[in-house]
py3Dmol code that shows the C-alpha trace and the ligand (Angstrom):
import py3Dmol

protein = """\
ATOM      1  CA  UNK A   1       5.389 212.306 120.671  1.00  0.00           C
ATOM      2  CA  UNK A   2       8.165 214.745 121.559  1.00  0.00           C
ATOM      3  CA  UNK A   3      11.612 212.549 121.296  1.00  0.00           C
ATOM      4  CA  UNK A   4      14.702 213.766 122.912  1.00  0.00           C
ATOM      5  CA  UNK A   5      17.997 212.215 120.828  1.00  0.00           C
ATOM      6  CA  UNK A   6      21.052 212.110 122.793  1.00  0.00           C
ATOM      7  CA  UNK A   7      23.199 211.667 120.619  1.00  0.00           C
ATOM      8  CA  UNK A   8      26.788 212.644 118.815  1.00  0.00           C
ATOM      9  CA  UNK A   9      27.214 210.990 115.908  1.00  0.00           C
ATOM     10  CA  UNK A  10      25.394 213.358 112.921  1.00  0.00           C
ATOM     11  CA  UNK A  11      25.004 210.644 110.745  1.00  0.00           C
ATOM     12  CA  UNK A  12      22.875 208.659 112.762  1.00  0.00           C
ATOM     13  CA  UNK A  13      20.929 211.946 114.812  1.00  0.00           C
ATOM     14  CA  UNK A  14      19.720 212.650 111.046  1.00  0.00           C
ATOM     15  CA  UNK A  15      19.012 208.925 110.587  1.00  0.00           C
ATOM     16  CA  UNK A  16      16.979 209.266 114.160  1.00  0.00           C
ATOM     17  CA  UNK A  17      15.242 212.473 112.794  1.00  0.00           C
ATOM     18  CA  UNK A  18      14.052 211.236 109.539  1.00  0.00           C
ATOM     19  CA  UNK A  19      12.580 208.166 111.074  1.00  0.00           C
ATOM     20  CA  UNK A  20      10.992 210.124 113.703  1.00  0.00           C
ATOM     21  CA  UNK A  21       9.652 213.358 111.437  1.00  0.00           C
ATOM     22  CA  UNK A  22       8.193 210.650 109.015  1.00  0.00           C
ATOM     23  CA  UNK A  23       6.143 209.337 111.955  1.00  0.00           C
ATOM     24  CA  UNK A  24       5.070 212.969 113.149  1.00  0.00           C
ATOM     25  CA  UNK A  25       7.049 212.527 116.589  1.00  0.00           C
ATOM     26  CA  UNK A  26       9.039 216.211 116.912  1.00  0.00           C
ATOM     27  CA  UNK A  27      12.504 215.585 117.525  1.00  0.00           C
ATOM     28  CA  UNK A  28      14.683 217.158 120.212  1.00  0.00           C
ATOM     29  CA  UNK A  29      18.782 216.994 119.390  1.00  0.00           C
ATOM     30  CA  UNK A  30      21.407 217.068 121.798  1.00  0.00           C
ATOM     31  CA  UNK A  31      24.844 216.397 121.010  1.00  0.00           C
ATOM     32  CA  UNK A  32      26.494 215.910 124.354  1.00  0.00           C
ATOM     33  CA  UNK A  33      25.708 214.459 127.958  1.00  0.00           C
ATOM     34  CA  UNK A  34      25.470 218.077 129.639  1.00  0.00           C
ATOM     35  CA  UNK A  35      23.172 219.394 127.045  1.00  0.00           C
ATOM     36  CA  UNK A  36      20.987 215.811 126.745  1.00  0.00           C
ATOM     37  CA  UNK A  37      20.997 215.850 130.810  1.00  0.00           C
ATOM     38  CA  UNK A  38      19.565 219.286 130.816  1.00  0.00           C
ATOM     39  CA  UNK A  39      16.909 218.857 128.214  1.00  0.00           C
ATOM     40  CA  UNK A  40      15.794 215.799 129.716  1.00  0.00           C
ATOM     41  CA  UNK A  41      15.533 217.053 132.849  1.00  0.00           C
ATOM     42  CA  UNK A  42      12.944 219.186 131.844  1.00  0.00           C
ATOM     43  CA  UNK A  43      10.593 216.408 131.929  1.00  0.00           C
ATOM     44  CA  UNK A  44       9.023 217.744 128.202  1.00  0.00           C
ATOM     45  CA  UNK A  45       9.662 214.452 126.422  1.00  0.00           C
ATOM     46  CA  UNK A  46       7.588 211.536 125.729  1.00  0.00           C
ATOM     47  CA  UNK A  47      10.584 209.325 125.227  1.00  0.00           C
ATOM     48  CA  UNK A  48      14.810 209.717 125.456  1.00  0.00           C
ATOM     49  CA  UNK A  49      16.794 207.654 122.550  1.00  0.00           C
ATOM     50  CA  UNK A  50      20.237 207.648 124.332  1.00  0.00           C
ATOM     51  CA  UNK A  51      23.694 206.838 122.851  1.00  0.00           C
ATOM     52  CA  UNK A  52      26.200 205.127 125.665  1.00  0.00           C
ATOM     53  CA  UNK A  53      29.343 206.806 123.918  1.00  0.00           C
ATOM     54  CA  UNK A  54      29.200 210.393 124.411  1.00  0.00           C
ATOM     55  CA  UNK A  55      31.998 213.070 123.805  1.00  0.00           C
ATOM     56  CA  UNK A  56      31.875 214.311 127.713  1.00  0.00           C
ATOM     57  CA  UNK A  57      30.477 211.234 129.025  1.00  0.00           C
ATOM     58  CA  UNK A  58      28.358 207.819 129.124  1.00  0.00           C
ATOM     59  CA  UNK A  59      25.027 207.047 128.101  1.00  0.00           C
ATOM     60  CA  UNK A  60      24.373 205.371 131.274  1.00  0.00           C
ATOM     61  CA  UNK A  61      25.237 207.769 133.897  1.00  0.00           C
ATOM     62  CA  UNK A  62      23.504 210.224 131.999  1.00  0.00           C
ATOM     63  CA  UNK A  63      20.026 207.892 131.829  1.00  0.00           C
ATOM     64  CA  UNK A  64      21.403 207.865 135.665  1.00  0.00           C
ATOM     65  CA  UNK A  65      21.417 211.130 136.862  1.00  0.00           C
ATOM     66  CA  UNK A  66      17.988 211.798 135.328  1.00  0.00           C
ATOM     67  CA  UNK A  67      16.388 208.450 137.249  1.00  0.00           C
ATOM     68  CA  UNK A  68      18.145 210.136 140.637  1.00  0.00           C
ATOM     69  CA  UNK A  69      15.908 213.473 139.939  1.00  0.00           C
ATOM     70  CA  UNK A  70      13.143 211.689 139.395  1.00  0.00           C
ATOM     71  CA  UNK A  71      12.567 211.954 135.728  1.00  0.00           C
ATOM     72  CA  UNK A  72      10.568 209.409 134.172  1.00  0.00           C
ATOM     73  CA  UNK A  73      10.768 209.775 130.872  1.00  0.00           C
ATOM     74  CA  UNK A  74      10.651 205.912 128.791  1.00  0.00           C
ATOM     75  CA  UNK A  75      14.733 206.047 127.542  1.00  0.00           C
ATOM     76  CA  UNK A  76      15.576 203.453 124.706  1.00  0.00           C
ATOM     77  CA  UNK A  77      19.607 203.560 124.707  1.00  0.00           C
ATOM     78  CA  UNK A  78      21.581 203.003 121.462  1.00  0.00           C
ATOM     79  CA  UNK A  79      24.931 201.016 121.824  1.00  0.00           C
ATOM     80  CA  UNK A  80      27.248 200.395 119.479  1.00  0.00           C
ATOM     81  CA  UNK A  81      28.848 197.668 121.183  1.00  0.00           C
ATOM     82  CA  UNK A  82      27.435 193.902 121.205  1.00  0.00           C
ATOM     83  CA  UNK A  83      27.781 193.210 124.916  1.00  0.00           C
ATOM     84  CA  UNK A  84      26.203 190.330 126.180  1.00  0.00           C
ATOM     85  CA  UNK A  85      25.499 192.279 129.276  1.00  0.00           C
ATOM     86  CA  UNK A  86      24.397 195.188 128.238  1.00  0.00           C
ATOM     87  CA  UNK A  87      20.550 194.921 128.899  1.00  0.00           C
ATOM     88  CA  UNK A  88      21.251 193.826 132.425  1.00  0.00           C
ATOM     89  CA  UNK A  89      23.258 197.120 132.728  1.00  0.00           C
ATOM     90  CA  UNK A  90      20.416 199.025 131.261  1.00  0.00           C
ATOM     91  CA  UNK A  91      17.744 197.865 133.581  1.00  0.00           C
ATOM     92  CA  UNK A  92      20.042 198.317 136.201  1.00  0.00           C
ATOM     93  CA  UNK A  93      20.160 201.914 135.732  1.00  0.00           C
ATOM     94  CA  UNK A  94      16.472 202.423 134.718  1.00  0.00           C
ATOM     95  CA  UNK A  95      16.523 202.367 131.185  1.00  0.00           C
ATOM     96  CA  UNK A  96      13.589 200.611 129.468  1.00  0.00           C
ATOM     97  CA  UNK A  97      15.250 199.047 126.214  1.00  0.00           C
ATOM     98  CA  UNK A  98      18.036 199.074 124.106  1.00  0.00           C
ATOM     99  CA  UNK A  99      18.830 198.836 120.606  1.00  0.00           C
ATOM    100  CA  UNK A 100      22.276 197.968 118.783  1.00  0.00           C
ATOM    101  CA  UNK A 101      23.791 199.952 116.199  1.00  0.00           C
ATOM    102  CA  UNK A 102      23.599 199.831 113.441  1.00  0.00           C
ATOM    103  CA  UNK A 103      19.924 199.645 113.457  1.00  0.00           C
ATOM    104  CA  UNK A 104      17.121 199.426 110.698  1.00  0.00           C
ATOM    105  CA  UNK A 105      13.951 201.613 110.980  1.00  0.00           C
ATOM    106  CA  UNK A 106      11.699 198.922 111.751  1.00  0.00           C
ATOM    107  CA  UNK A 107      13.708 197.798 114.442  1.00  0.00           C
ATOM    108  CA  UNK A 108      13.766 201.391 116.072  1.00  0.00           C
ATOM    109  CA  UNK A 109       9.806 201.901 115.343  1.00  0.00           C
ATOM    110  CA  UNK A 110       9.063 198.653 117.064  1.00  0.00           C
ATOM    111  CA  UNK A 111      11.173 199.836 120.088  1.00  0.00           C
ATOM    112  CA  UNK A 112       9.193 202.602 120.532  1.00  0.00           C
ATOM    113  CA  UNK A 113       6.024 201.811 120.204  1.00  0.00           C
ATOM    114  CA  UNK A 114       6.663 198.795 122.540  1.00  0.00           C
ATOM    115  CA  UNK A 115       8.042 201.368 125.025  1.00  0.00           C
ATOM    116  CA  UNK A 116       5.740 203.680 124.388  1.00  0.00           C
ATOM    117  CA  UNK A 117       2.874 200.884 125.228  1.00  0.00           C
ATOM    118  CA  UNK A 118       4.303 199.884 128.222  1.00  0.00           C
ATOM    119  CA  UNK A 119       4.330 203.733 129.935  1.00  0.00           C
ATOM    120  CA  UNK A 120       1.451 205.408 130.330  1.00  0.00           C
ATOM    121  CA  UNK A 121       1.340 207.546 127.152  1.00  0.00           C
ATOM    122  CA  UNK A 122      -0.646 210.984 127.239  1.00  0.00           C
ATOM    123  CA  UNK A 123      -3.849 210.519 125.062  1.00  0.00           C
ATOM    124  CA  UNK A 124      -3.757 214.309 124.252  1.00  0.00           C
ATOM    125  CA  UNK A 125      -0.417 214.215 122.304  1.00  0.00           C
ATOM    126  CA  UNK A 126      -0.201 213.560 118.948  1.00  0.00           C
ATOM    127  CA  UNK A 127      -4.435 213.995 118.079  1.00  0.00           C
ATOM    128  CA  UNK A 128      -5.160 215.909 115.002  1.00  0.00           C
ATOM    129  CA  UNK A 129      -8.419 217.387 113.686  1.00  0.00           C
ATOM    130  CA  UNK A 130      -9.975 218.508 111.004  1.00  0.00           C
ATOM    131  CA  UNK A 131     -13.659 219.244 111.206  1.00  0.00           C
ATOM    132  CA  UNK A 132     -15.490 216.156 112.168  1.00  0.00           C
ATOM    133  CA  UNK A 133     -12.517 214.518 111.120  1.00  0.00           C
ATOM    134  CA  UNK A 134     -10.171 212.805 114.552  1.00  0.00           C
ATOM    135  CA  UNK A 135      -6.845 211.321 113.982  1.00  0.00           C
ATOM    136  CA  UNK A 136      -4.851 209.746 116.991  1.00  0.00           C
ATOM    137  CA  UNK A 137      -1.204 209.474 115.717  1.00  0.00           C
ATOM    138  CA  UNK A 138      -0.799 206.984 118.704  1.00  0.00           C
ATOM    139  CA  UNK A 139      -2.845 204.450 118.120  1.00  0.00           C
ATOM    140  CA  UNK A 140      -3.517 205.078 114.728  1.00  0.00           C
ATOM    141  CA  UNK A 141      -7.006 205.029 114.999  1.00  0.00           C
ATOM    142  CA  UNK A 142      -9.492 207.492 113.188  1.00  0.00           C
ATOM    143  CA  UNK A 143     -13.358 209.137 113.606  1.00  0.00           C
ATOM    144  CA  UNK A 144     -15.988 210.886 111.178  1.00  0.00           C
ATOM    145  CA  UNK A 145     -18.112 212.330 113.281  1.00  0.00           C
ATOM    146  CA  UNK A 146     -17.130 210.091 116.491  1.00  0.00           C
ATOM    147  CA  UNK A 147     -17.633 207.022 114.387  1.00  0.00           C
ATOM    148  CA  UNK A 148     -14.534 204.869 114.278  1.00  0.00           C
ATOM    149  CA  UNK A 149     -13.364 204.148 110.887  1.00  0.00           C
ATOM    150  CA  UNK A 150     -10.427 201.410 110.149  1.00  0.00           C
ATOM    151  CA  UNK A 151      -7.949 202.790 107.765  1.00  0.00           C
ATOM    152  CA  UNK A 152      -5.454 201.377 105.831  1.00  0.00           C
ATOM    153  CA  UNK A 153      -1.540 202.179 107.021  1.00  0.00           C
ATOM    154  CA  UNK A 154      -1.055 204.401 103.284  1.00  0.00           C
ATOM    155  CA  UNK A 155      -4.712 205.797 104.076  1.00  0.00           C
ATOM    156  CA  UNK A 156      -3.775 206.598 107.103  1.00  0.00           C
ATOM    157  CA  UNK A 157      -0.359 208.232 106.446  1.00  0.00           C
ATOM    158  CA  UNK A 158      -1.928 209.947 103.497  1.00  0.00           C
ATOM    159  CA  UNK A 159      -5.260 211.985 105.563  1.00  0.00           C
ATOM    160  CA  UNK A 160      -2.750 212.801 108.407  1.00  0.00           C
ATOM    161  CA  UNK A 161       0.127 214.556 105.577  1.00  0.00           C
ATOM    162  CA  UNK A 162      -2.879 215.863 104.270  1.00  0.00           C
ATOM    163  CA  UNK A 163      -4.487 217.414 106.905  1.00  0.00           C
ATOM    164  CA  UNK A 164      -1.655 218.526 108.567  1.00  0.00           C
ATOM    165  CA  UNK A 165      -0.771 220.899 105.669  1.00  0.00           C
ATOM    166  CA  UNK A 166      -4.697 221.887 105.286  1.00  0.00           C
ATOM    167  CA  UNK A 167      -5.633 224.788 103.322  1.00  0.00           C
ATOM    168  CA  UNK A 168      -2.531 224.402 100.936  1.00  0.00           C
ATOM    169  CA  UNK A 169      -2.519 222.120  97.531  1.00  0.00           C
ATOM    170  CA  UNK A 170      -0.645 219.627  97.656  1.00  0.00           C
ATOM    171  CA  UNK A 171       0.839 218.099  94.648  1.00  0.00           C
ATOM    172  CA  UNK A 172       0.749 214.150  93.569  1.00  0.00           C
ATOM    173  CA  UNK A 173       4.458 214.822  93.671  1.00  0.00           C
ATOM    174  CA  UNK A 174       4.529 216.332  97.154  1.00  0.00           C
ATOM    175  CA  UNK A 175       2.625 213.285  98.141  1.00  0.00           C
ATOM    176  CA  UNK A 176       4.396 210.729  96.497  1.00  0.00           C
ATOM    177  CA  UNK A 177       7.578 211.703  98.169  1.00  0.00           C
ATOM    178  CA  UNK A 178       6.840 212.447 101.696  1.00  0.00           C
ATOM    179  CA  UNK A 179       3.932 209.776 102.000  1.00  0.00           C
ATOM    180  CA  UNK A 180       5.056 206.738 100.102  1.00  0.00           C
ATOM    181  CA  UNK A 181       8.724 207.995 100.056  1.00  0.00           C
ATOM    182  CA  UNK A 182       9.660 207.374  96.802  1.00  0.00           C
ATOM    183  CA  UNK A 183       9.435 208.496  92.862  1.00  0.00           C
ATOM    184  CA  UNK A 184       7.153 207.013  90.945  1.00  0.00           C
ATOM    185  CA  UNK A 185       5.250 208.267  87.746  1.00  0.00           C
ATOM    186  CA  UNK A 186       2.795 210.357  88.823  1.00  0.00           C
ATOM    187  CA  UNK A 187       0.478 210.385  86.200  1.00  0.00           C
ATOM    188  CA  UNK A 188      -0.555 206.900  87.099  1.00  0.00           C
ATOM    189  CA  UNK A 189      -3.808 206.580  89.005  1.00  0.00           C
ATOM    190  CA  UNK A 190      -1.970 205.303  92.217  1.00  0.00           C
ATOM    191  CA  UNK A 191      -3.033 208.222  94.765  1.00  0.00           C
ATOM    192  CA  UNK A 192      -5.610 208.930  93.140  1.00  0.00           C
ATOM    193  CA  UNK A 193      -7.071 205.833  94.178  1.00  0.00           C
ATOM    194  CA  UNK A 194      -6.358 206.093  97.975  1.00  0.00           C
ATOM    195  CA  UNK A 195      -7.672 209.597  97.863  1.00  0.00           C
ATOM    196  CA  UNK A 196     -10.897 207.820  96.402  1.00  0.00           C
ATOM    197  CA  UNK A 197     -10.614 205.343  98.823  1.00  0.00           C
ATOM    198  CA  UNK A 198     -10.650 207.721 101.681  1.00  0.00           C
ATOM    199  CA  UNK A 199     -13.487 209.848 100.359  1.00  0.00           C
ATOM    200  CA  UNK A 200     -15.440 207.073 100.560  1.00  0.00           C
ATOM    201  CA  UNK A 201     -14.893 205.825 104.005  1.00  0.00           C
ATOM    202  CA  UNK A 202     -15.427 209.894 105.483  1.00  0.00           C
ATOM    203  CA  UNK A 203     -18.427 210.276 102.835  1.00  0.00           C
ATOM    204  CA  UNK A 204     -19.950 207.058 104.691  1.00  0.00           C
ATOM    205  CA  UNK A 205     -20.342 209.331 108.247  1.00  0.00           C
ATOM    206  CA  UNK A 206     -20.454 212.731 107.085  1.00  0.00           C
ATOM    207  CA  UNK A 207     -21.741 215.256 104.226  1.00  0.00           C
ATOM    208  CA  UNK A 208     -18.917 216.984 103.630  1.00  0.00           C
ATOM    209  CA  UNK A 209     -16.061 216.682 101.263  1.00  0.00           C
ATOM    210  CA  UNK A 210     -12.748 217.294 102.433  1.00  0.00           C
ATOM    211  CA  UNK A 211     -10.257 216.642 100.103  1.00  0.00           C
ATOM    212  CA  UNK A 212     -11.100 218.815  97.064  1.00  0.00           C
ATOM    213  CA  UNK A 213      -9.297 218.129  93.636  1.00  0.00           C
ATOM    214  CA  UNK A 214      -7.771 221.121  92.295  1.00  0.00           C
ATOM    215  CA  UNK A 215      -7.147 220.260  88.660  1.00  0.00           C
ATOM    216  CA  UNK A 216      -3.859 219.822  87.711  1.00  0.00           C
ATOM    217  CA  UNK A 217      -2.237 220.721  90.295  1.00  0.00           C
ATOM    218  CA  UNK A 218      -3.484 218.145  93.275  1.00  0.00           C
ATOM    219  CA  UNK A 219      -5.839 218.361  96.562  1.00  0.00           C
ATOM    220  CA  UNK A 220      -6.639 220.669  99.440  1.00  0.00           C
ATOM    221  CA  UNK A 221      -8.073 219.633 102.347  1.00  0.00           C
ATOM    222  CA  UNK A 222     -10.169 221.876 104.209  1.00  0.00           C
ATOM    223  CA  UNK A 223     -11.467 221.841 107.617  1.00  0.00           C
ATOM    224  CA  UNK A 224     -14.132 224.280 108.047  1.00  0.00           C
ATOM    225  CA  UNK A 225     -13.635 226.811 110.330  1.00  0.00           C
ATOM    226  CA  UNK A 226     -10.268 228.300 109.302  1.00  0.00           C
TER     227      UNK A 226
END
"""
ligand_1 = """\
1
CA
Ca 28.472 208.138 120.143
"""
view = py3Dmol.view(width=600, height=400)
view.addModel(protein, "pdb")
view.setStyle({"model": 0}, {"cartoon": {"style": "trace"}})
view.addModel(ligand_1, "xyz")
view.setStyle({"model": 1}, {"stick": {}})
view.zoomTo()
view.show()
């Protein structure tokens, strides 16, 4: 999805932006009501994460001024306060959910993929090939060869960091970091395993092998025609 983050505080836009990026959504900043007004108003954005306390304005008349135009976009608004009537005030003005600060990532994922289930999401975005290989970052779901195979969240996260940086090795390290997000020995057997895993389940529905081992230094995935 592309995300639009309106939003001033730059410890919690990066926050936003790491939760985002690690979920493949591309992340669109703005810092102020003018500039998040604009930007929303061209009607790019799969979703608007709005903060109520703006430098030049509020949150609301911004999520406002967009509804008047006609813009559609799903908007999940961030408050810091604990009003009690907050989420009358954000239906009121057409937002479609809001979320306290401060927030943990879960709570923000399960925001938006509630909101983003409830509007009528665009299949196209977020699909990602690779030869016979289909991934559908929305609903998570994967194909070999039009067969549906069920993945595993780590398998899943793992093909899609892997494919999306085909034709390049990438490193146990590389993987351990962005993938499972944190340090761990990497001469244990750990991805290995997964990446055996997954072999298996695209081996079952097609002849091809794509994720090569490059000794000692990690895999490559390649897709076939480039
Ligand atoms: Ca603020």
């Amino acid at each position: 999805m592309q995300v639009l983050v309106i939003e001033d505080d730059p410890t919690v836009q990066t926050l936003i932006k790491l939760i985002l990026q690690k979920q493949d959504h591309e992340v669109f900043l703005a810092q102020n009501a003018k500039n998040g007004t604009q930007l929303a108003m061209e009607n790019s954005h799969d979703m608007i994460i709005l903060d109520l306390g703006l430098p030049d304005g509020n949150g609301f008349d911004v999520c406002k001024n967009i509804r008047d135009k006609g813009i559609t976009t799903p908007v999940l608004v961030l408050s810091a306060e604990q009003e009690t009537d907050i989420k009358v005030k954000c239906l009121e003005i057409g937002a479609d959910d809001y979320l306290t600060k401060p927030f943990d990532t879960s709570e923000l994922t399960a925001r938006l993929d509630a909101i983003r289930r409830r509007s009528k999401g665009d299949k196209k975005e977020g699909m990602i090939e690779c030869g016979e290989l289909k991934m559908n970052l929305i609903s998570r779901t994967f194909m070999v060869n039009g067969t549906l195979v069920e993945l595993t969240n780590n398998e899943f996260n793992l093909l899609v960091y892997l494919i999306k940086r085909k034709n390049k090795i990438v490193s146990l390290e590389e993987i351990a970091e962005n993938v499972w997000d944190i340090h761990f020995d990497t001469q244990t057997n750990y991805i290995n395993v997964y990446i055996s895993y997954l072999r298996k389940k695209i081996r079952a529905h097609s002849e091809k092998n794509y994720i090569e081992t490059v000794r000692k230094k990690g895999f490559i995935v390649r897709c076939g025609n480039d």
